[in-house]
Each structure stands twice: as C-alpha cells, then as structure tokens.
DRENTIBA-764772 format. One record per residue (C-alpha): residue number from 1; z negated, x negated, y negated. Coordinates in steps of 0.02 Angstrom, whole numbers. Layout:
 num     zz     xx     yy
 NUM      Z      X      Y
...
This chain:
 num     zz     xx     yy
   1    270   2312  -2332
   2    193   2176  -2406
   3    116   2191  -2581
   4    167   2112  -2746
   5     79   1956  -2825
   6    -48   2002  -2968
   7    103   1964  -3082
   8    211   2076  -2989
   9    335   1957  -2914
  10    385   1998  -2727
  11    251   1889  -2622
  12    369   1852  -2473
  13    510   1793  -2602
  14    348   1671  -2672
  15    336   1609  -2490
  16    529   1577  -2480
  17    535   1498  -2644
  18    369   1379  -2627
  19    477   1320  -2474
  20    619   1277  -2542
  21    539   1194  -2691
  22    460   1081  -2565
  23    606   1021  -2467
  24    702    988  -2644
  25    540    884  -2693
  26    501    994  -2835
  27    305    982  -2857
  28    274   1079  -3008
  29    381   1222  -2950
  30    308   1243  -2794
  31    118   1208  -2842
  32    165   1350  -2949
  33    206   1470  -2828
  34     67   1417  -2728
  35    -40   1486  -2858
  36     44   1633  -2899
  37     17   1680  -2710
  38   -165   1598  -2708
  39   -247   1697  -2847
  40   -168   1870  -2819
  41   -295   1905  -2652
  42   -385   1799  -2501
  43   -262   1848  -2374
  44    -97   1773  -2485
  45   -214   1608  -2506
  46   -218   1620  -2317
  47    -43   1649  -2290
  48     -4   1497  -2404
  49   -125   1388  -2303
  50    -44   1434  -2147
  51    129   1431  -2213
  52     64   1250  -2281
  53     33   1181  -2129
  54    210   1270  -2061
  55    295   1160  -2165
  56    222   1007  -2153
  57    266    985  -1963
  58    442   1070  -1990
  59    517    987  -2162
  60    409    822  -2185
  61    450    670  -2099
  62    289    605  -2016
  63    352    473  -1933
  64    393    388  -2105
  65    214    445  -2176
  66    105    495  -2021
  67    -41    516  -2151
  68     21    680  -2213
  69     -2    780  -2070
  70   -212    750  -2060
  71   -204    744  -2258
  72   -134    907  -2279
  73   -240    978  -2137
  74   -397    920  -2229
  75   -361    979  -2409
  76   -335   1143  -2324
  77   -476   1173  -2234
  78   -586   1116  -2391
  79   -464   1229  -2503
  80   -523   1392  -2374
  81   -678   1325  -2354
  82   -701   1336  -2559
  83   -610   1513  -2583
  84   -767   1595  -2533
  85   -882   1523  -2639
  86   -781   1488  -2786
  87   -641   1645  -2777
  88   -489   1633  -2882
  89   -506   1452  -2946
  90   -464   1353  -2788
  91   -277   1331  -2847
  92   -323   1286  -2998
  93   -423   1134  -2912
  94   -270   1109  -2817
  95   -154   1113  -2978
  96   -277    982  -3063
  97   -285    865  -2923
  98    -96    852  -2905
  99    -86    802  -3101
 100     79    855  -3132
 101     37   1045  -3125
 102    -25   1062  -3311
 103     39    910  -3400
C-alpha cells in the first residue's frame, strides 16, 4: 500500500489527479499536485518525474511542439539532479519558474 502525502491526501489519487489536470490544461492545479507529491519523500518526487515523462509521450502532441519532449526531459533530470542537494525545495523552484504557481 502506498503511503499518504505529508498532508495526508492518498498519493496515487495525487498521481491520477496531476494527470488529468494536465490533459485539461490546468497548470496551477497540476503544479500543485506535483508538489504535494514532491515534498512529502524522494521516492514520490521520483514517481512524479517518471510519471512526468509518462505523460509527455502519451497526452502531448509532439509533432505540433517537438521541443517538449527534450525540454521536459532536461528540467527533469536537473529537478533529480537538485533533490539531493537542496531536499524539499525543488518544487518550489519548479512552482516559481512556471509563474503562475504563486501569483
């Protein structure tokens, strides 16, 4: 069974919902899940990376924007590559960077 996020909502119903959020186009929504998942522990940030990555190859359409794929690819690896050093605040980068998060 997989545990709850540090707020106590049910971290596979996160994944579901950060999905959905991103095939309806709503950013804020699912950065916000995204962070939920990505501050409760390293393996959630992991699973959203990977489920990331998922998604962008199933829902996106690259041949209308073939830049996404190697864009999204990128921010993750830096996004893992920064959760060691700098634990707990790499969705909060994330969140900043997309400027809608905390308007």
């Amino acid at each position: 069974m997989t545990p709850d996020t540090r707020n106590g909502l049910p971290a596979m119903a996160c994944v579901s919902a950060l999905q959905k959020a991103i095939r309806r186009g709503m950013e804020k929504e699912a950065m916000e899940f995204a962070c939920e998942l990505m501050h409760t522990s390293k393996a959630f940030h992991s699973m959203v990376c990977n489920r990331l990555e998922v998604i962008c190859h199933e829902d996106l359409d690259t041949s209308a924007a073939p830049w996404v794929v190697p864009f999204v690819a990128t921010a993750l690896a830096q996004s893992r590559d920064r959760y060691g050093r700098d634990t707990g605040k790499t969705g909060r980068r994330a969140g900043k960077a997309d400027g809608r998060m905390y308007q």
